[in-house]
KEVEXNU-129022 format. One record per atom (N, C-alpha, C): residue in one letter; atom name; x, y, z. Coordinates in steps of 0.001 Angstrom, whole numbers, plus 500000, padded with zeros to 6 digits. Layout:
N
marmi, markol, east, north, up
a, CA, X, Y, Z
...
***
This chain:
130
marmi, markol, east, north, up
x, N, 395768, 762124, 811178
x, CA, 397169, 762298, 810846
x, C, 397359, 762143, 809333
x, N, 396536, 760986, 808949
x, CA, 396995, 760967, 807249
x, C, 396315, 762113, 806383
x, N, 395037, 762800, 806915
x, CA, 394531, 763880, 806067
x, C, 395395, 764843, 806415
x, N, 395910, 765338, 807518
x, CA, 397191, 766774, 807615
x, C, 398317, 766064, 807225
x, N, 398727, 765092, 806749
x, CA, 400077, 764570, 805630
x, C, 399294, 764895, 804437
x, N, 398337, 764589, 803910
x, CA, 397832, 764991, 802450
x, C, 397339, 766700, 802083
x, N, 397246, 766947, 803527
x, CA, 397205, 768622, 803060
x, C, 398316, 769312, 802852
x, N, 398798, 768759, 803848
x, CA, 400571, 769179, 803475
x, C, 401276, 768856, 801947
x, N, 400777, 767816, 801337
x, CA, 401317, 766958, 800471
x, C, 400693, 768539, 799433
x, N, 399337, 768845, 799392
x, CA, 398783, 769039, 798596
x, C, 399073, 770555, 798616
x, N, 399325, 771205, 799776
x, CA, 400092, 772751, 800312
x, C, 400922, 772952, 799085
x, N, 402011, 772004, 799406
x, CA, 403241, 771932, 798445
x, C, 403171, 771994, 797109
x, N, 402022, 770841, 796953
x, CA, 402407, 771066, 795460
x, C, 401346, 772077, 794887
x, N, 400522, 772649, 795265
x, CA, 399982, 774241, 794769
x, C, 400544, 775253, 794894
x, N, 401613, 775291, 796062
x, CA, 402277, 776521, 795814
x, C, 403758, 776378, 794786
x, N, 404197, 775004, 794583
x, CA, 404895, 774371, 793685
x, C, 404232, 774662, 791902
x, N, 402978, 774764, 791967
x, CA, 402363, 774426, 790815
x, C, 401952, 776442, 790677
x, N, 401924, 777101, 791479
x, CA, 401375, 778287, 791107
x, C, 402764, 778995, 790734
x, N, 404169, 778669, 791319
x, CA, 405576, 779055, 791276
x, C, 405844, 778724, 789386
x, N, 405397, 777688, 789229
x, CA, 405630, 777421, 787863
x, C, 404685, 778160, 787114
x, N, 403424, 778388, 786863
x, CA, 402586, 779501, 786279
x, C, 402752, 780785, 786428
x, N, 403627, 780702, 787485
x, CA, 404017, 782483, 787668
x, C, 402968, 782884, 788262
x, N, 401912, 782713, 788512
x, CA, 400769, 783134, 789171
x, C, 400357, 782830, 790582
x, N, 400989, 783761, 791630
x, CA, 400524, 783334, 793094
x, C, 399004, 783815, 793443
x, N, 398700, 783324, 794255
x, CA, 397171, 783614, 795014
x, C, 397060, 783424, 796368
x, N, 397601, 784738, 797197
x, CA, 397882, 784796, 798316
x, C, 396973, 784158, 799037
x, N, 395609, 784435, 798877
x, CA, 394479, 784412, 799532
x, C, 394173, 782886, 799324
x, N, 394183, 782221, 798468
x, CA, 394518, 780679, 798417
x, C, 395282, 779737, 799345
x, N, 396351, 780463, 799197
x, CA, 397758, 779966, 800157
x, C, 396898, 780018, 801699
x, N, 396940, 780968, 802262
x, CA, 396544, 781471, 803666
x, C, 395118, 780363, 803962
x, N, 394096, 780774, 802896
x, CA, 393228, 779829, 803186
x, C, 393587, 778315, 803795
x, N, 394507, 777352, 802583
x, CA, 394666, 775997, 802884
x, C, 395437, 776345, 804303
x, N, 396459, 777330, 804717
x, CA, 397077, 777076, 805604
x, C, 396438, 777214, 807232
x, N, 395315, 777928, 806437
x, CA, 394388, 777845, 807992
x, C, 393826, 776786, 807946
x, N, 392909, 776217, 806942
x, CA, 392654, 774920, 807406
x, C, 393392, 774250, 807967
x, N, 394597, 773823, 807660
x, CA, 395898, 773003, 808298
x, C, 396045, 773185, 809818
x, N, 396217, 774396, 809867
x, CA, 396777, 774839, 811459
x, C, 395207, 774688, 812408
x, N, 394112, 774759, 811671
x, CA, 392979, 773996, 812573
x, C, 392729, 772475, 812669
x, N, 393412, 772289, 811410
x, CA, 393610, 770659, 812054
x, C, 394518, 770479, 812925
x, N, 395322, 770535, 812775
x, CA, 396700, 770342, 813841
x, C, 396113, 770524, 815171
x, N, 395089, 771844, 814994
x, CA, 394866, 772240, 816382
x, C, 393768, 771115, 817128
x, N, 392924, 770314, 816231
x, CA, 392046, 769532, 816241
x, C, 392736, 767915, 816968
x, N, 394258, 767881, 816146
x, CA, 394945, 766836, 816681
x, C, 395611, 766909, 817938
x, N, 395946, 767806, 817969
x, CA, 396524, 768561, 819565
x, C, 395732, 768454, 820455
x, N, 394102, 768614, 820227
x, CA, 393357, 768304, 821284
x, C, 392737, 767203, 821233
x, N, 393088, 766064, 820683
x, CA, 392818, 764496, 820684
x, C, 393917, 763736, 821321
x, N, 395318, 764437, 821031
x, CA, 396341, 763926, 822035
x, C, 396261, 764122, 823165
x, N, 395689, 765305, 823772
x, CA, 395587, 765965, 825488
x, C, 394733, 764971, 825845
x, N, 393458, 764897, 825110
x, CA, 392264, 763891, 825524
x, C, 392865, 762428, 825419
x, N, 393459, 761941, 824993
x, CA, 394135, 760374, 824976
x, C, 394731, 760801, 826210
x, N, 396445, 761318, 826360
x, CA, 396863, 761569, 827322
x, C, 396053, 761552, 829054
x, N, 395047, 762420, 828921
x, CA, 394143, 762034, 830333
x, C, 393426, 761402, 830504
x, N, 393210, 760718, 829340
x, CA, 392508, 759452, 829923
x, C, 393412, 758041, 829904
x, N, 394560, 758007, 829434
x, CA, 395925, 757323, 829948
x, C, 396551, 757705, 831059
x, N, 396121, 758398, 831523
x, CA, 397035, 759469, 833082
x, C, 397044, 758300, 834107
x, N, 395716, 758429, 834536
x, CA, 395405, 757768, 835416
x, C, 395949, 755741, 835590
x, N, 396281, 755291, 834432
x, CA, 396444, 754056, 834701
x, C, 398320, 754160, 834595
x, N, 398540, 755330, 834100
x, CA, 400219, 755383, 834113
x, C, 400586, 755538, 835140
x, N, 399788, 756926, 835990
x, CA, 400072, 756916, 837888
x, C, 399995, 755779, 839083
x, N, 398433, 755029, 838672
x, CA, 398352, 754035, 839640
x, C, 398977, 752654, 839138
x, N, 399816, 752707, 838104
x, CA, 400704, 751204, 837661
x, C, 401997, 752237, 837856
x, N, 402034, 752688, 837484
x, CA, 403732, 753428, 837294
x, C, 404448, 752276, 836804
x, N, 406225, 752259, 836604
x, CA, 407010, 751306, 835998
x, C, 406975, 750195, 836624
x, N, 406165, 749424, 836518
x, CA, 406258, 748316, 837364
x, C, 407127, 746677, 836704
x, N, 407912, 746218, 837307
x, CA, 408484, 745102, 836919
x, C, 408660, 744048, 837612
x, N, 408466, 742991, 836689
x, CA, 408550, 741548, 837307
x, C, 409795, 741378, 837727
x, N, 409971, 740233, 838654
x, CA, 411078, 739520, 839323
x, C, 411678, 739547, 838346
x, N, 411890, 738863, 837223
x, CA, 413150, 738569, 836599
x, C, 413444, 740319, 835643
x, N, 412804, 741394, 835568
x, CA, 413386, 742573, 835582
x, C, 412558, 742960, 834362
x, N, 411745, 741965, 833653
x, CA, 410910, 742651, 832581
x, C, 409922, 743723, 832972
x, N, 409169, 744590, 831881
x, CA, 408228, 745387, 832124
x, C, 406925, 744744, 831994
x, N, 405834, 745129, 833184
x, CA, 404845, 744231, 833300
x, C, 403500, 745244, 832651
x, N, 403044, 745251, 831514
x, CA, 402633, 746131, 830982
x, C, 401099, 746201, 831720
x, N, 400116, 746898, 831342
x, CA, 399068, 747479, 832251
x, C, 398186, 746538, 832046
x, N, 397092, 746032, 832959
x, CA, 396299, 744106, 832745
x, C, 396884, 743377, 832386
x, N, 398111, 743480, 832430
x, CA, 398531, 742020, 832247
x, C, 398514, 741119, 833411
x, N, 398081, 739869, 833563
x, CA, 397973, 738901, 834575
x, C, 399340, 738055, 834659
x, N, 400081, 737935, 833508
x, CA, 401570, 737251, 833272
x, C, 402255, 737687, 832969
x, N, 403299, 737920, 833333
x, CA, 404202, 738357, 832834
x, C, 404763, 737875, 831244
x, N, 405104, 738905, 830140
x, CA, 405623, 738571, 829130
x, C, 406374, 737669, 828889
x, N, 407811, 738108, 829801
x, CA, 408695, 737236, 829452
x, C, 408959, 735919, 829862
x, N, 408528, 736162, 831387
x, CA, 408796, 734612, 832165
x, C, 407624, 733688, 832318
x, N, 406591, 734287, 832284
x, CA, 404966, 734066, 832328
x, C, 404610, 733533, 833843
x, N, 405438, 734649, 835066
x, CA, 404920, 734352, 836624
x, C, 403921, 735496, 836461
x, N, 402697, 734951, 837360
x, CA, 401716, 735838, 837621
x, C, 402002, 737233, 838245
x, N, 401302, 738310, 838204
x, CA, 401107, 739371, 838614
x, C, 400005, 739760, 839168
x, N, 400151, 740690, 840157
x, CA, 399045, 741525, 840230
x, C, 398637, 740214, 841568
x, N, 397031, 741363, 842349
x, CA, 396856, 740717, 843245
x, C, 395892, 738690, 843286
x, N, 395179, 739192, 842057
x, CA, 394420, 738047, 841812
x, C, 394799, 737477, 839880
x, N, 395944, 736865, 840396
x, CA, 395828, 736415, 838622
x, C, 394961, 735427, 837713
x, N, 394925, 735276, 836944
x, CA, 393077, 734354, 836365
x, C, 394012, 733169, 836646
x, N, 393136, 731699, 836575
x, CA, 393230, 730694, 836554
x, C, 392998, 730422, 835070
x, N, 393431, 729157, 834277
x, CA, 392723, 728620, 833314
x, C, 391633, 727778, 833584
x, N, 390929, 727880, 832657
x, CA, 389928, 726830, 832565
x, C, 390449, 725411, 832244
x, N, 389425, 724464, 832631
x, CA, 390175, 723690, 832797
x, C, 389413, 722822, 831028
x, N, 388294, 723504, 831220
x, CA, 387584, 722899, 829938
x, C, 388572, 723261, 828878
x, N, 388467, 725018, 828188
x, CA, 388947, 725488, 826771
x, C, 390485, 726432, 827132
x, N, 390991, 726363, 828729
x, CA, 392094, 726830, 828705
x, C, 392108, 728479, 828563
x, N, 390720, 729280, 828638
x, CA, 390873, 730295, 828536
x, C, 391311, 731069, 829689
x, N, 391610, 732393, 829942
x, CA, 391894, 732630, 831452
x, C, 390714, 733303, 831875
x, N, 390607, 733000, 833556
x, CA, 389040, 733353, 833638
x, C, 389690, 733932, 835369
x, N, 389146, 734871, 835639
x, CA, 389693, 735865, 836542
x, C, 389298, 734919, 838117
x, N, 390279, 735192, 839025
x, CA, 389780, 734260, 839905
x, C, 388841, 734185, 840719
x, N, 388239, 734912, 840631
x, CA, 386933, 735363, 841814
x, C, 385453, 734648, 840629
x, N, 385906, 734458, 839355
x, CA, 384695, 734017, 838735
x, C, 384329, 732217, 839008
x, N, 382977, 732427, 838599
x, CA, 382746, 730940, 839278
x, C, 382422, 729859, 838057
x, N, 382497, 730838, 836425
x, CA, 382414, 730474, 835130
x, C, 383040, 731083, 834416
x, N, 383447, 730135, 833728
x, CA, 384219, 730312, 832533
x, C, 383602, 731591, 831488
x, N, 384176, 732354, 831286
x, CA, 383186, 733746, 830188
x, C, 383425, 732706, 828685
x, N, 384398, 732201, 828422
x, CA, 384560, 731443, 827366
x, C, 383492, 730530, 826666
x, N, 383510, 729433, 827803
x, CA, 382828, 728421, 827309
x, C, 381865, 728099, 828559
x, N, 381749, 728635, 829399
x, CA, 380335, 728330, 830795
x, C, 380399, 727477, 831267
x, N, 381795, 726908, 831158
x, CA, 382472, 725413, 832220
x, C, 382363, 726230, 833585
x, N, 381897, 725399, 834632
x, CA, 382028, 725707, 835615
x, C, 383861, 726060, 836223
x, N, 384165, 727285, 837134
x, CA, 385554, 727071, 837492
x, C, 385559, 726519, 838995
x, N, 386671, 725856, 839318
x, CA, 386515, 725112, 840822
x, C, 387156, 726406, 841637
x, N, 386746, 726877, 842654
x, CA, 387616, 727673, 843548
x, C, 388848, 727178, 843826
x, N, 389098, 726007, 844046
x, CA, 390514, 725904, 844467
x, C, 391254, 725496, 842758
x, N, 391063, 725709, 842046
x, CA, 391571, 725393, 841029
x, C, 392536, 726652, 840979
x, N, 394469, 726060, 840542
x, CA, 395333, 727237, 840736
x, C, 395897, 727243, 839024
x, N, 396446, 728776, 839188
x, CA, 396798, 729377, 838444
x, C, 397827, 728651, 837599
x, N, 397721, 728876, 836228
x, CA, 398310, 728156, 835118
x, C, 398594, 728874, 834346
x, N, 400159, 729313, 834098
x, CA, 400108, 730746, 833039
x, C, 400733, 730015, 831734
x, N, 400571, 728154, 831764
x, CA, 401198, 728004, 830549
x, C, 399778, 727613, 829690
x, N, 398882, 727419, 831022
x, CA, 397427, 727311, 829948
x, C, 396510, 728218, 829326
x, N, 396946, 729128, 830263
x, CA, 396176, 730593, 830187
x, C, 396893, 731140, 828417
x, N, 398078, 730724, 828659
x, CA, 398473, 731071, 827150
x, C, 397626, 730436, 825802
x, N, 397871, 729471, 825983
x, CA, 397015, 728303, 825140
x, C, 395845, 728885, 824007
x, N, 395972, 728838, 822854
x, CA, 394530, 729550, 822063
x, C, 393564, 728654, 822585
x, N, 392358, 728891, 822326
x, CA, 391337, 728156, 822393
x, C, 390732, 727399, 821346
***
C-alpha cells in the first residue's frame, strides 16, 4: 500500500514537472501508469487471498455475543468487557505464573507447573501479566 501511495505521489509530480517544462512524454506517462494498475492488481489479489482465508472463521463464529451484549471476538476465551468465559472449554489459570492454559492441558505451556484437572476457571487471573 505505501509503494502504490509513492507511485502515485511520484505519477503526479512527473506529470506536474513535465507540464512545467512544456515537455510531455506520453510513453513515460503510460509506462508508470501500467506499473501502477499492476500493482493495484497485485493488491487486489492479496485482499481476495486474506479475505478466504478469513472466510472460514467469520462463517463458523459469525456475530457472536456475550450475555451482557458485547462482541466476543474470534479465540477469545473471555469476554472483553465483562471477562465471563466463552466458548466450549475456557483455559484455566495457572496457578503457579497465572498464565491461561487451555483446559484439557495437564501443563502449564508457560512455566511447566503442573495444572490440576479440577482446577476452575479464573478470568481475573488469566488476565494477570506474568
Amino acid at each position: 500500500m505505501r509503494l502504490r501511495e509513492e507511485r502515485i505521489r511520484d505519477l503526479g509530480g512527473l506529470v506536474l514537472e513535465m507540464y512545467r517544462q512544456d515537455s510531455f512524454r506520453d510513453d513515460l506517462v503510460y509506462e508508470r501508469c501500467a506499473d501502477l494498475a499492476s500493482l493495484e492488481e497485485r493488491l487486489l489479489e492479496v485482499d481476495a487471498l486474506l479475505d478466504a482465508a478469513s472466510a472460514p472463521r467469520r462463517v463458523a463464529r459469525g456475530v457472536a455475543r456475550c450475555e451482557c451484549g458485547a462482541p466476543i471476538h474470534w479465540s477469545s476465551h473471555f469476554c472483553a468487557n465483562c471477562g465471563r468465559p466463552v466458548g466450549e472449554a475456557p483455559p484455566v489459570a495457572c496457578v503457579n505464573c497465572g498464565a491461561a492454559v487451555p483446559a484439557e492441558a495437564r501443563f502449564c505451556g508457560g512455566c511447566g507447573h503442573p495444572v490440576e484437572p479440577t482446577q476452575a476457571p479464573d478470568p481475573a487471573a488469566a488476565r494477570r501479566e506474568p
